[in-house]
PABATOR-425914 format. One record per atom (N, C-alpha, C): residue in three letters; atom name; z, x, y. Coordinates in steps of 0.001 Angstrom, whole numbers, padded with zeros to 6 digits, always signed. Atoms other than C-alpha are relative to their C-alpha. Example, Ala and Ser with C-alpha at 12.3 -4.5 7.8 and 13.67 -1.06 7.14 Angstrom:
2
NODE residu atome      pz      px      py
NODE    ALA     N +000000 +000890 -001190
NODE    ALA    CA +007800 +012300 -004500
NODE    ALA     C +000000 +000900 +001200
NODE    SER     N -000060 -000820 -001190
NODE    SER    CA +007140 +013670 -001060
NODE    SER     C +000730 -000770 +001090
// end
This chain:
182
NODE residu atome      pz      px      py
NODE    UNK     N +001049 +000697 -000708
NODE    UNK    CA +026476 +001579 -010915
NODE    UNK     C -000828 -000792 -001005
NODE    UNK     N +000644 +000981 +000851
NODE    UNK    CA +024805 -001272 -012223
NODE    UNK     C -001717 +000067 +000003
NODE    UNK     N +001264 -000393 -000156
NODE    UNK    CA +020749 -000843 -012502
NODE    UNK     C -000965 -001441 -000427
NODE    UNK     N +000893 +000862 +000076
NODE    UNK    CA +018116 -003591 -012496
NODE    UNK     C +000707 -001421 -000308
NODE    UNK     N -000761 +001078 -000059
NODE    UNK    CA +020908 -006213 -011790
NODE    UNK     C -000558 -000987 +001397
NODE    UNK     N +001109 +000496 -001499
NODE    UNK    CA +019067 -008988 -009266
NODE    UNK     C +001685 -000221 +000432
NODE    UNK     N -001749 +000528 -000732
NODE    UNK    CA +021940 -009828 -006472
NODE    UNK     C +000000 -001352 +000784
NODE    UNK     N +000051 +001466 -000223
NODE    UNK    CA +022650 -013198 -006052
NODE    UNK     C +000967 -000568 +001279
NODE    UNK     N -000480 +000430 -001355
NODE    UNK    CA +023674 -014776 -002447
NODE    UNK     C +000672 -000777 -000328
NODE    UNK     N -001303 +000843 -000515
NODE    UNK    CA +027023 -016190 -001795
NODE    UNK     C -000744 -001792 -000003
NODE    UNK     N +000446 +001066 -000253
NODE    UNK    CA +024856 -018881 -000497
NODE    UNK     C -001335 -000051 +000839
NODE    UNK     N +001182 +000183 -000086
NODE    UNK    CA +021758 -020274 +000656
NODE    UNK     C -000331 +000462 +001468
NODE    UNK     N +000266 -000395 -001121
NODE    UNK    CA +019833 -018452 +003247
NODE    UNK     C -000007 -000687 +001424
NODE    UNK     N -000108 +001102 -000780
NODE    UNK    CA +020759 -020162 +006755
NODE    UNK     C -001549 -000120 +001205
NODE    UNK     N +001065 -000384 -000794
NODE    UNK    CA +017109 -019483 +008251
NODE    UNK     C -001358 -000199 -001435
NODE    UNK     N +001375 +000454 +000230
NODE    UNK    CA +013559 -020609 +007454
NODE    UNK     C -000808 +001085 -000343
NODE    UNK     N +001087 -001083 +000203
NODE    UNK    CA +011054 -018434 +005771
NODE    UNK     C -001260 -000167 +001182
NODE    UNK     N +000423 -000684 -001483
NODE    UNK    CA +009093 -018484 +009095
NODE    UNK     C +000503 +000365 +000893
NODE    UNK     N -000372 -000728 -000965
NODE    UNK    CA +011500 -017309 +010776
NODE    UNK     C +000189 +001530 -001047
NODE    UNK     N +000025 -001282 +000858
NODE    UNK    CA +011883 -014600 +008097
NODE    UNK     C -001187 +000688 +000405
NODE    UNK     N +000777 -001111 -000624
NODE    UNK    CA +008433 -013988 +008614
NODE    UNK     C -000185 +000740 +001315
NODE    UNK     N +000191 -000406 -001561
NODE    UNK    CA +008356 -014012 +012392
NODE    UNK     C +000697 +001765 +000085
NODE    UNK     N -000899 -000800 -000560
NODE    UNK    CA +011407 -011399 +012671
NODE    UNK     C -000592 +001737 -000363
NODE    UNK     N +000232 -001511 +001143
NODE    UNK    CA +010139 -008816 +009314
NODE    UNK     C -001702 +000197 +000926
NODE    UNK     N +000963 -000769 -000708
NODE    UNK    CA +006662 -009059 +012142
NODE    UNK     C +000268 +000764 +000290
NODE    UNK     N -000097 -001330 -000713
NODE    UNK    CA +008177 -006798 +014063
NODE    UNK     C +000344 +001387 -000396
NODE    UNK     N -000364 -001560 +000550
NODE    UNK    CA +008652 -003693 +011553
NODE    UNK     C -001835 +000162 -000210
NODE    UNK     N +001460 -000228 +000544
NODE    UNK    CA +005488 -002006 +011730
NODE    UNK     C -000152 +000979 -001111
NODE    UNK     N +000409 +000007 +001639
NODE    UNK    CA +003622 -001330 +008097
NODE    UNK     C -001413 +001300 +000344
NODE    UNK     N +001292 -000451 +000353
NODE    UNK    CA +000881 +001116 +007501
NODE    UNK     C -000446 -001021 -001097
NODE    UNK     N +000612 +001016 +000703
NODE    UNK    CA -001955 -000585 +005863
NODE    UNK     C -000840 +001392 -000960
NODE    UNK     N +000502 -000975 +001454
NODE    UNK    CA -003345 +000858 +002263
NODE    UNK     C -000536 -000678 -000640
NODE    UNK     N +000170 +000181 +000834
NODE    UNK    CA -005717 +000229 -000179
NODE    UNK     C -000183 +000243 -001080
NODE    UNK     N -000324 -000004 +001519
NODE    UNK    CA -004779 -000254 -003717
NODE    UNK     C -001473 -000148 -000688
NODE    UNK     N +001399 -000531 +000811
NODE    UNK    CA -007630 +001104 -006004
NODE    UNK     C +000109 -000071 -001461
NODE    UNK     N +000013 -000487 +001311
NODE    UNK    CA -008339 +000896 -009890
NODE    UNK     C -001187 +000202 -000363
NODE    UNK     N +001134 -000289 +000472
NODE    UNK    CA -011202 +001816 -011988
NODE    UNK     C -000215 -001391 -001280
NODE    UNK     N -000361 +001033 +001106
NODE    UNK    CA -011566 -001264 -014605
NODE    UNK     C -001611 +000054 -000906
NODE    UNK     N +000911 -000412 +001065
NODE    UNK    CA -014210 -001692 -017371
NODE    UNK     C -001103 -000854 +001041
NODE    UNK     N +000731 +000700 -000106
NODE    UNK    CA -015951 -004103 -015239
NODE    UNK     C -000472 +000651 +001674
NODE    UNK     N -000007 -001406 -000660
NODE    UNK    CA -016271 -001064 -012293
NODE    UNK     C +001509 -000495 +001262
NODE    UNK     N -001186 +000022 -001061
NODE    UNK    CA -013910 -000915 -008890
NODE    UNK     C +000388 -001262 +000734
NODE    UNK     N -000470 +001318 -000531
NODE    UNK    CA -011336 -003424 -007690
NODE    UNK     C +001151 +000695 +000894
NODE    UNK     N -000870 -000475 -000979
NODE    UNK    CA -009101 -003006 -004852
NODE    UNK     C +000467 -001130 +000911
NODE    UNK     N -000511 +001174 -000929
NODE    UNK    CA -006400 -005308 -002705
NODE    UNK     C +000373 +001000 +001116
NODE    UNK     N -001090 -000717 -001456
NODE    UNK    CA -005123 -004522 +000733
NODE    UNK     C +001823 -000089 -000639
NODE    UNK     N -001174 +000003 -000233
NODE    UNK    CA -001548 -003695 +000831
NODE    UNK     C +001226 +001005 +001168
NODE    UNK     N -000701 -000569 -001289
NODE    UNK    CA +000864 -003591 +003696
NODE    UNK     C +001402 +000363 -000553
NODE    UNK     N -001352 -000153 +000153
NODE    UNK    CA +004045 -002602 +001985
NODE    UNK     C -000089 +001100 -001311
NODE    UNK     N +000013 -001751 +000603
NODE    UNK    CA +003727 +001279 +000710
NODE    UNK     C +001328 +000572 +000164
NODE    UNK     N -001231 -000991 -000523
NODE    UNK    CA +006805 +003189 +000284
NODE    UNK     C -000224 +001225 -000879
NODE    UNK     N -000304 -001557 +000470
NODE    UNK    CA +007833 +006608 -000921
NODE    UNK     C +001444 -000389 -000988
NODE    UNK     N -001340 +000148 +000142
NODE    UNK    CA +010583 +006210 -003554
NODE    UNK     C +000454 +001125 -000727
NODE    UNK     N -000769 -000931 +000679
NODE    UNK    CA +011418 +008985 -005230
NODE    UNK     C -001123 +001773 +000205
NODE    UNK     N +000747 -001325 -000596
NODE    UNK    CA +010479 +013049 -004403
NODE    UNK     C +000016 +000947 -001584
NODE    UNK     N +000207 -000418 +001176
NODE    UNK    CA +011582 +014043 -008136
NODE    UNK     C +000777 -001000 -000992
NODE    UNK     N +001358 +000235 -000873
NODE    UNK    CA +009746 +012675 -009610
NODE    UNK     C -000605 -000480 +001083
NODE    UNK     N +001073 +000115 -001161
NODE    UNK    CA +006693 +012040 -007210
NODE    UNK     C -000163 -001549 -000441
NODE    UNK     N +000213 +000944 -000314
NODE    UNK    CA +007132 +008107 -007019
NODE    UNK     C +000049 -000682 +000957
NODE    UNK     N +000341 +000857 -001380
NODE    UNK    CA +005579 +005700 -005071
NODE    UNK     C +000190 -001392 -000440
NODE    UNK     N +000063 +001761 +000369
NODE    UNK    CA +005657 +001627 -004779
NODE    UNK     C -000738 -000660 +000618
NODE    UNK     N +001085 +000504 -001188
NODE    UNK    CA +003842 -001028 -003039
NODE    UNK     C +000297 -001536 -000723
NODE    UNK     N -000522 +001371 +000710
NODE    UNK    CA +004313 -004955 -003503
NODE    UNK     C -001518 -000967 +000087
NODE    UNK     N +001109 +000882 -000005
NODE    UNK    CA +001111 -007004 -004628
NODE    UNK     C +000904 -001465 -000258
NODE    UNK     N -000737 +001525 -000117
NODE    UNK    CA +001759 -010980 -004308
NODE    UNK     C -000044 -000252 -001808
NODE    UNK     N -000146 +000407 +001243
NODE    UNK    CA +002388 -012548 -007236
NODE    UNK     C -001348 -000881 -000626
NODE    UNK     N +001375 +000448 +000049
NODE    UNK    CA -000928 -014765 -006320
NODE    UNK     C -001239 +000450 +000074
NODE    UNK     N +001082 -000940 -000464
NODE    UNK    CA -003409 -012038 -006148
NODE    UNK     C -001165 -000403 -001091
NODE    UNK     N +000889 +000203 +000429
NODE    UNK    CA -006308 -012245 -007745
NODE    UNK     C -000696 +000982 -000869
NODE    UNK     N +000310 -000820 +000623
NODE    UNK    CA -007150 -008941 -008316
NODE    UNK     C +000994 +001355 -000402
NODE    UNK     N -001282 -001152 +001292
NODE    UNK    CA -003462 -007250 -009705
NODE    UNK     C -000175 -000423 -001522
NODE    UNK     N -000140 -000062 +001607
NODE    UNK    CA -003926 -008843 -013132
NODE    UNK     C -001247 +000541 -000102
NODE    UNK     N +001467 -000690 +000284
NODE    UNK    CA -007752 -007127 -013116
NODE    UNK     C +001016 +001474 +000276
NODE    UNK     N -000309 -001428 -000079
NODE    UNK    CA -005749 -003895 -012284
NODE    UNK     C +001288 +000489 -001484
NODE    UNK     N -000600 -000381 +000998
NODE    UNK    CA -002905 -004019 -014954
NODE    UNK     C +000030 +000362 -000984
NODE    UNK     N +000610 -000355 +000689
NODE    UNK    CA -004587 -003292 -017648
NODE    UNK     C -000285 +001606 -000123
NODE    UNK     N +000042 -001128 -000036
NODE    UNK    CA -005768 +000118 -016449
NODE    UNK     C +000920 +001319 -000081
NODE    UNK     N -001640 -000743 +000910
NODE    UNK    CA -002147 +001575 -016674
NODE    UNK     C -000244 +000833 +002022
NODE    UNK     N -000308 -000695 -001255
NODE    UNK    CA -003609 +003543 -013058
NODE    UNK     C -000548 -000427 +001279
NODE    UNK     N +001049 +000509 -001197
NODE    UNK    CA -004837 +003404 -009834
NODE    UNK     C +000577 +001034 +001006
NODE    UNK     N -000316 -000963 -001208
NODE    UNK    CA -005004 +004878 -006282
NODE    UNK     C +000275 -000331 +001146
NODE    UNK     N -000348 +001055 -001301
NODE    UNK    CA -003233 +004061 -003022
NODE    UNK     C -000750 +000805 +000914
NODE    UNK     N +000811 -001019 -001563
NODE    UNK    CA -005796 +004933 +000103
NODE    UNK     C +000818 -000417 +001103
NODE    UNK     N -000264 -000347 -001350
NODE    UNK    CA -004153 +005579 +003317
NODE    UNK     C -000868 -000420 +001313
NODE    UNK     N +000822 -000126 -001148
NODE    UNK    CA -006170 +003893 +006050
NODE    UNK     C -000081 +000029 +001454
NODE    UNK     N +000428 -000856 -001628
NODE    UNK    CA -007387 +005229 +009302
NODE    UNK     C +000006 -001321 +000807
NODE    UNK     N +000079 +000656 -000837
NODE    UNK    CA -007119 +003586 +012542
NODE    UNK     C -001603 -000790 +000202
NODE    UNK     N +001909 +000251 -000002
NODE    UNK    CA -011473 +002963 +012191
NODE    UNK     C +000298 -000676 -001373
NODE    UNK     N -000394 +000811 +001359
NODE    UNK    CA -010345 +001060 +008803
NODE    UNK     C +000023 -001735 -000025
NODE    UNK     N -000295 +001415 +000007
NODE    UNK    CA -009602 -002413 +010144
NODE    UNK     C -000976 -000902 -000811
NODE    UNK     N +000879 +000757 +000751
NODE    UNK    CA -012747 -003983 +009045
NODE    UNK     C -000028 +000148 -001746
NODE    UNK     N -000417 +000274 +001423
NODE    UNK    CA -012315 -002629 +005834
NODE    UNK     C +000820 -000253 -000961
NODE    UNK     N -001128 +000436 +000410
NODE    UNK    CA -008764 -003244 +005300
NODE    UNK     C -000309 -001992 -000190
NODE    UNK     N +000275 +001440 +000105
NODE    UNK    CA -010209 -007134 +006041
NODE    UNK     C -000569 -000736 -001411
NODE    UNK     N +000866 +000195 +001229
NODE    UNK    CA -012472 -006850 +003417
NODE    UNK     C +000588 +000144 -001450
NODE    UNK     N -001398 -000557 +001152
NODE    UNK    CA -009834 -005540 +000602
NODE    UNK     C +000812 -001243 +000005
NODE    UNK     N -001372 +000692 -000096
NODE    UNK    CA -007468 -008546 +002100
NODE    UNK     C -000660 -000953 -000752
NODE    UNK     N +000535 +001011 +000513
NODE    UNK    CA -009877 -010929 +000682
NODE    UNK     C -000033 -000829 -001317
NODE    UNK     N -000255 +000616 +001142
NODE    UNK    CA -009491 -013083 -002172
NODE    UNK     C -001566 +000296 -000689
NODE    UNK     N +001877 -000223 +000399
NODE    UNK    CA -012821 -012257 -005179
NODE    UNK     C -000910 +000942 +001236
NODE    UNK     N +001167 -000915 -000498
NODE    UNK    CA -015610 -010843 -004010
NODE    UNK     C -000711 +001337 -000569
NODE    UNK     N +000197 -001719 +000415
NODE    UNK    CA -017453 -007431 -004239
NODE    UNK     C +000934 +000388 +001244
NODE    UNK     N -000945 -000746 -001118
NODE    UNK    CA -014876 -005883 -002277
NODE    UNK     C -000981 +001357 +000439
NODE    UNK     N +000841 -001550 +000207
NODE    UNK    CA -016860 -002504 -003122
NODE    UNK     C -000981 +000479 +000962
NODE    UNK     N +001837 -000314 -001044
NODE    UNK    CA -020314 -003321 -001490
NODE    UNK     C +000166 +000472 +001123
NODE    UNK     N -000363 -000613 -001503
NODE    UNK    CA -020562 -000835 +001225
NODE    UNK     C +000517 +001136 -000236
NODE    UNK     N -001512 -001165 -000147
NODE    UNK    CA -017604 +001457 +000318
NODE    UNK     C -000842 +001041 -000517
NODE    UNK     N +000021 -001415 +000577
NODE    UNK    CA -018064 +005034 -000271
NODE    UNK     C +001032 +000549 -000610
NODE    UNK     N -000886 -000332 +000632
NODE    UNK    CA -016066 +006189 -002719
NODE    UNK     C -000240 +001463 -001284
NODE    UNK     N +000096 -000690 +000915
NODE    UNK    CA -015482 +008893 -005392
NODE    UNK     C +001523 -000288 -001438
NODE    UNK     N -001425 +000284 +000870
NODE    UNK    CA -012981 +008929 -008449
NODE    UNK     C +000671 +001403 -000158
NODE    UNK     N -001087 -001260 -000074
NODE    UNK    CA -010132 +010611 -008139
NODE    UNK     C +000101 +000940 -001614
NODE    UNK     N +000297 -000567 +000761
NODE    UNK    CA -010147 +013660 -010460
NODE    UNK     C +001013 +000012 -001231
NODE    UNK     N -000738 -000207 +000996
NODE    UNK    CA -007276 +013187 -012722
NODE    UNK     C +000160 -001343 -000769
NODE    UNK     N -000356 +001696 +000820
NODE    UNK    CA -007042 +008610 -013657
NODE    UNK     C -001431 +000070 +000483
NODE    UNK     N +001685 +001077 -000147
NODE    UNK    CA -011161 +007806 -012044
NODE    UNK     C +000406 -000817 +001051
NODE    UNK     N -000276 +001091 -000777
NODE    UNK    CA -009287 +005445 -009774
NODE    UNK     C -000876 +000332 +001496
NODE    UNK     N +000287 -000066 -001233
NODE    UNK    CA -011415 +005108 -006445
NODE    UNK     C +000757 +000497 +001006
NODE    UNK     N +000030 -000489 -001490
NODE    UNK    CA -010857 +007156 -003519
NODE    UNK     C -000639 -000119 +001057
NODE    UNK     N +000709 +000150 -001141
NODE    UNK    CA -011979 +005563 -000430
NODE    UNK     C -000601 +001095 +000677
NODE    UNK     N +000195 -000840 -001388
NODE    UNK    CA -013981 +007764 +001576
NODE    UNK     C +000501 +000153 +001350
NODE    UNK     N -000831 -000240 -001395
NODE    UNK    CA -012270 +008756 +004711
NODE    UNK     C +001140 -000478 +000209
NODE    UNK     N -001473 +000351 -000188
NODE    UNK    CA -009055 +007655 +003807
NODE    UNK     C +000724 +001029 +000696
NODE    UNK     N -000699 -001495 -000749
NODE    UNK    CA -006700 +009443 +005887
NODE    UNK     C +000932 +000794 -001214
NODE    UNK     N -001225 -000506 +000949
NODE    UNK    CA -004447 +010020 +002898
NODE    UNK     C -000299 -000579 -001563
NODE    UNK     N -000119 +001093 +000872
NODE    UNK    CA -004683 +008960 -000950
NODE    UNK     C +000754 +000966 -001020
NODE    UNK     N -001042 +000269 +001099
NODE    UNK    CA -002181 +009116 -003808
NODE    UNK     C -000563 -001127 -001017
NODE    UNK     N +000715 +000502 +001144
NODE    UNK    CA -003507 +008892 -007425
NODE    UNK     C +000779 -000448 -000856
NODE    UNK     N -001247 +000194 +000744
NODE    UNK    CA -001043 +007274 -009826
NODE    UNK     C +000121 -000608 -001437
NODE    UNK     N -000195 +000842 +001142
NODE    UNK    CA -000197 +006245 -013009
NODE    UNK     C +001230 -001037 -000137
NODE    UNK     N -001055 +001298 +000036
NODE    UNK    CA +002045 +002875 -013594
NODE    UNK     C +001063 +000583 -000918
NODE    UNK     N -001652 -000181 +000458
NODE    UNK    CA +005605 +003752 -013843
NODE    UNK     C +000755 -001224 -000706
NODE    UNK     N -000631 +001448 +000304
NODE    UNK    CA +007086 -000024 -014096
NODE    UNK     C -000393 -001000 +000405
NODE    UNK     N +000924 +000917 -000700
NODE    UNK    CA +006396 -003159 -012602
NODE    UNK     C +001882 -000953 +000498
NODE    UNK     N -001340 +000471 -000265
NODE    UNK    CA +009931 -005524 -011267
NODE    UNK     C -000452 -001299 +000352
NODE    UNK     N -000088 +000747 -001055
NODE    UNK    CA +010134 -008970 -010018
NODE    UNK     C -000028 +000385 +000958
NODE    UNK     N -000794 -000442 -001763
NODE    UNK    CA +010447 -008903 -006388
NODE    UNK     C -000389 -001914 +000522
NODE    UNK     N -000085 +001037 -000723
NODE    UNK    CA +010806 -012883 -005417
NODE    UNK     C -001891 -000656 -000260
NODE    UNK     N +001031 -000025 +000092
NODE    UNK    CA +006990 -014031 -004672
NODE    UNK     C -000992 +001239 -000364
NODE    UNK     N +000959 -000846 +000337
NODE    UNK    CA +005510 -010752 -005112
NODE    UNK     C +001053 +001201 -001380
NODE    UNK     N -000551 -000258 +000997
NODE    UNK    CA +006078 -008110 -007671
NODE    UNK     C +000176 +002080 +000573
NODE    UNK     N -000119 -001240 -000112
NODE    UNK    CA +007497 -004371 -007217
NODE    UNK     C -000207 +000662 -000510
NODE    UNK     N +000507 -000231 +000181
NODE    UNK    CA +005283 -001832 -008373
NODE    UNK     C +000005 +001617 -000156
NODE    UNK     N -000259 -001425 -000031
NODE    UNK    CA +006234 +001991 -009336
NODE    UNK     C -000809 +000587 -000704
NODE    UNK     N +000845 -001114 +000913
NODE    UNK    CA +003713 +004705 -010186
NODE    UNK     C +000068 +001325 +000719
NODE    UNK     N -000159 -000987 +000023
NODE    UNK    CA +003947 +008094 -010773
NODE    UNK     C -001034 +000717 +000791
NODE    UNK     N +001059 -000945 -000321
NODE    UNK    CA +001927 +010829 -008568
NODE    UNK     C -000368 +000889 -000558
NODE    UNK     N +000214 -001091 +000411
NODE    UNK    CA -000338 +012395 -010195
NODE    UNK     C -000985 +000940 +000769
NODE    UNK     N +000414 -000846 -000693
NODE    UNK    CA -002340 +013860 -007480
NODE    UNK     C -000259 -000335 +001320
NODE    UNK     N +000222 +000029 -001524
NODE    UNK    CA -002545 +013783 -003496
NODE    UNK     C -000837 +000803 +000709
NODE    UNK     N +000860 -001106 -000880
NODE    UNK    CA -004348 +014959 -000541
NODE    UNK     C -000021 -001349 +001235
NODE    UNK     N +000493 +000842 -001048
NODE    UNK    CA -004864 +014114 +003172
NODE    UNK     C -000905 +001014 +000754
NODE    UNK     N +001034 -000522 -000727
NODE    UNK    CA -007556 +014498 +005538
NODE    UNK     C +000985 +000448 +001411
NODE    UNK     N -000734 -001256 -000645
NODE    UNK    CA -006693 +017168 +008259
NODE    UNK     C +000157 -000711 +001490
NODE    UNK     N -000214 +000487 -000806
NODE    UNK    CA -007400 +014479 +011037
NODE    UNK     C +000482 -001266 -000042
NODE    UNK     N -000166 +001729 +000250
NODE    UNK    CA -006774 +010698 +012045
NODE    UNK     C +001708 -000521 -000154
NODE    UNK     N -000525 +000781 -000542
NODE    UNK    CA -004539 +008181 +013058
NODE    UNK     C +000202 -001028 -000967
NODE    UNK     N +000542 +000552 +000693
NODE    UNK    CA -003297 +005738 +010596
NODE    UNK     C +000284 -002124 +000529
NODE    UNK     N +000678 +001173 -000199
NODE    UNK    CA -004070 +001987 +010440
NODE    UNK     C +001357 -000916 -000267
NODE    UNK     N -001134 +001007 -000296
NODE    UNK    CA -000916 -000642 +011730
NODE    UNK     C -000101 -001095 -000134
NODE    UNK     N -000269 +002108 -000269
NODE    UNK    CA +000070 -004177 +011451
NODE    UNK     C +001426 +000371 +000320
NODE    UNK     N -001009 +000575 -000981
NODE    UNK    CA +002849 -005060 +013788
NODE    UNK     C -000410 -001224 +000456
NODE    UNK     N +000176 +001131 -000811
NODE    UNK    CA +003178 -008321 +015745
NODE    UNK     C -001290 -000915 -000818
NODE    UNK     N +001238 +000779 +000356
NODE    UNK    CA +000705 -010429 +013729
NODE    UNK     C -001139 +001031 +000151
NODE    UNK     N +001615 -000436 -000127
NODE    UNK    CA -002315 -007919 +014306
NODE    UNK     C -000083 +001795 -000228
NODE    UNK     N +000014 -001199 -000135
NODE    UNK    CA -003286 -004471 +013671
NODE    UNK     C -000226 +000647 +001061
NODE    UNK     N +000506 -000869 -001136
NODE    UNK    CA -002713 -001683 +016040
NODE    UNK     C -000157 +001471 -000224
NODE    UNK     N -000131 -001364 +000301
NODE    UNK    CA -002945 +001665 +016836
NODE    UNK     C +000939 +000657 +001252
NODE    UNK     N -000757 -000748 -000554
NODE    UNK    CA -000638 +004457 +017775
NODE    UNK     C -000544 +000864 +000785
NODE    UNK     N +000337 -001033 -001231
NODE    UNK    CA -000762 +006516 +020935
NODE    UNK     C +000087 +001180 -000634
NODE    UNK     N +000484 -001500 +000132
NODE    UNK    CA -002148 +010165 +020873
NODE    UNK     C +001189 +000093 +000342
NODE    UNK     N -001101 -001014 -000498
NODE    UNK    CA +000877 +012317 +020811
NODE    UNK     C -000829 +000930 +001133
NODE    UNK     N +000557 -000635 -001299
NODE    UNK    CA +001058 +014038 +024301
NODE    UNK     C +000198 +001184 +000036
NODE    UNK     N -000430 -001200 +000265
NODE    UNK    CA +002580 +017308 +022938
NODE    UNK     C +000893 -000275 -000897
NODE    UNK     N -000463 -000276 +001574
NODE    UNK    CA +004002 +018672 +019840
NODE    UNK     C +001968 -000560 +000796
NODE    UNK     N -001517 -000156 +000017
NODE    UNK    CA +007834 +017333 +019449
NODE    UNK     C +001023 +000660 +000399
NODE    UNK     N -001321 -000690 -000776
NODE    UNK    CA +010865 +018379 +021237
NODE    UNK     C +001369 +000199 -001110
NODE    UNK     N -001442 +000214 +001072
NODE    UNK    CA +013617 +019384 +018685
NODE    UNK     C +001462 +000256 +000320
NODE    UNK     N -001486 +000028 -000680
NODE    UNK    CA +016215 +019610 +020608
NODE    UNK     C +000554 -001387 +000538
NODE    UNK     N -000458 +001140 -000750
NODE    UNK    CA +015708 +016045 +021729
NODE    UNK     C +000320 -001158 -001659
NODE    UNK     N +000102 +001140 +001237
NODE    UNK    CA +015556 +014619 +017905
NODE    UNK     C -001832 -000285 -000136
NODE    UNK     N +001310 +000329 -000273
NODE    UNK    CA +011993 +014004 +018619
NODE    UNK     C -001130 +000710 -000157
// end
């Protein structure tokens, strides 16, 4: 097996990057924000593209654009923290999506106890990490760091983009059927 080989298309994609985007609308994304601690205090982007990649080790990924503003203010720090946000998040996921700013003003936060990296208050979920690698990925860039410590809150619903807009998921109506897959 070949490893960090890019794979190059036969030929040129026969479809429009809006229709690319239109179609990749319809996978719905939890929405997260990316946290560091920097000398100049807390910076944080929204990001809709969180995965899980590896269980040993405890790595995670996430794809900041290549035009961001505030990933080269985070690279430096070597860590940071991905928050998990809650369905009651939207407004502040808006505020994170934003290009500059004080993103901060407002936020309640603490630093996570093992990198400092901000922990949103009431995140439903956050994952503290240190920078594993970094990859091309086309316009944006693929982003692996190590877990070095987790935790989620015991309630809450978390925070969607589907279809152009954020939604939220229906209350489960009873615990899972395992006989049905479900």
């Amino acid at each position: 097996m070949v490893v960090d080989t890019p794979i190059r298309p036969a030929r040129i994609n026969p479809f429009t990057t809006e229709r690319f985007r239109h179609v990749m609308g319809h996978v719905p994304t939890g929405v997260t924000v990316v946290t560091a601690m920097t000398r100049q205090g807390p910076v944080g982007l929204t990001v809709g593209s969180f995965v899980s990649a590896s269980l040993d080790p405890p790595l995670v990924g996430f794809l900041p654009a290549r035009t961001s503003s505030t990933w080269p203010l985070m690279v430096p720090v070597g860590t940071f923290c991905v928050n998990v946000l809650g369905e009651e998040h939207e407004q502040l996921c808006r505020g994170f999506a934003r290009s500059g700013g004080r993103k901060f003003d407002g936020v309640d936060w603490r630093p996570a106890a093992e990198t400092g990296s901000p922990v949103i208050d009431g995140a439903l979920a956050w994952f503290d990490c240190v920078f594993e690698r970094c990859h091309p990925a086309g316009d944006h860039l693929f982003v692996l760091g190590r877990v070095r410590n987790l935790d989620v809150r015991a309630q809450g619903r978390p925070l969607v983009f589907c279809h152009g807009r954020y939604q939220q998921l229906a209350a489960p109506d009873a615990a899972p059927d395992p006989s049905t897959g479900g």
